[in-house]
C-alpha positions in Angstrom: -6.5 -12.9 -9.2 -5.5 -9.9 -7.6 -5.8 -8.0 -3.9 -6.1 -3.9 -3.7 -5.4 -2.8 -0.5 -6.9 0.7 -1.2 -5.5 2.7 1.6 -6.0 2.7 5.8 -3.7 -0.4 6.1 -3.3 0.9 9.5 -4.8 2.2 11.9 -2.9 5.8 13.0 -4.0 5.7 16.3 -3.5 2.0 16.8 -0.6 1.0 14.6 0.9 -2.1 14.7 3.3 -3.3 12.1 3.5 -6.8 13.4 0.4 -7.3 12.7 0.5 -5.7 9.2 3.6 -7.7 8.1 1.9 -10.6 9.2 -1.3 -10.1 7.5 0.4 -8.7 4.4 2.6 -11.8 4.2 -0.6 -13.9 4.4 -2.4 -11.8 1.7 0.3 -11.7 -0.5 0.8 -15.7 -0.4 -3.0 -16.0 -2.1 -2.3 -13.2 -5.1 -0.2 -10.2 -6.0 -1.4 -7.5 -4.4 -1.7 -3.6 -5.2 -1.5 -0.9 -2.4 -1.6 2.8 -2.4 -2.0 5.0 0.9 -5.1 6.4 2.6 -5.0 9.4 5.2 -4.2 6.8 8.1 -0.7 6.1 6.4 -0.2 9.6 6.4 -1.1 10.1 9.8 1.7 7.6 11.4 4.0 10.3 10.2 8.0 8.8 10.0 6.4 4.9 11.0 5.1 5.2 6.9 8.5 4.5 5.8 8.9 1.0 8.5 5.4 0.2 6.2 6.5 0.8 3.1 9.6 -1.3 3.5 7.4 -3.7 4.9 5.3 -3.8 2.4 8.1 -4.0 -0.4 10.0 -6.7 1.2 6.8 -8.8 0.8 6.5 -7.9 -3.0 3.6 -5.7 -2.9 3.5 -3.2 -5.8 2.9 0.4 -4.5 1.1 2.4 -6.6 2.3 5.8 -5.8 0.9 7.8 -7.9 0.8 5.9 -10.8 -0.8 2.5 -12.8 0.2 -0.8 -13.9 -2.1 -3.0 -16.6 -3.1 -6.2 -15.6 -3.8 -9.0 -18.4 -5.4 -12.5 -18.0 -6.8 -14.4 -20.5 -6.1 -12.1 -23.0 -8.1 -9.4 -21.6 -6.1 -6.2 -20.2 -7.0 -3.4 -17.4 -5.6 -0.8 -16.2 -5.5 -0.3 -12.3 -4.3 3.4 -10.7 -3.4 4.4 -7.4 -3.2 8.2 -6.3 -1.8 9.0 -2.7 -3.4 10.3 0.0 -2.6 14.1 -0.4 -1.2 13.9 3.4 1.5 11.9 2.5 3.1 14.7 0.3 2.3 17.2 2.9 4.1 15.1 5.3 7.2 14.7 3.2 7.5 18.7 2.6 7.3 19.5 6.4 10.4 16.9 7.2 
């Protein structure tokens, strides 16, 4: 019903977006998926932005910081994503 990509889409030392706009457009073609960022994503530094687009352009919802409730079948959660602290420290040192 639903995909969480719970951080470390990408590997920092190895990144490749082709490959995670590919696999991303493939995951996102079997159910809506949720992301939030792990300490990889903070790691690729200025590349996390070329992600995120990514990432949006595909429809993913980002969960930066925040949550989003889910229903089916008249049943309701609530799902939460917190950042990886690195990405804030990253931002404040640009």
């Amino acid at each position: 019903d639903m995909i969480a990509v719970t951080g470390d889409f990408v590997d920092s030392k190895r990144t490749d977006m082709k490959i995670a706009e590919e696999l991303i457009k493939r995951l996102t073609e079997i159910a809506p998926c949720y992301y939030v960022t792990g300490n990889h994503e903070a790691w690729i530094g200025g590349r996390y932005q070329e992600l995120e687009e990514k990432l949006l352009d595909t429809g993913v919802i980002i969960l930066h910081d925040r949550s989003v409730g889910l229903m089916k079948d008249n049943e309701r959660i609530q799902i939460a994503g917190l950042d990886d602290l690195g990405i804030y420290l990253k931002k404040k040192a640009h």
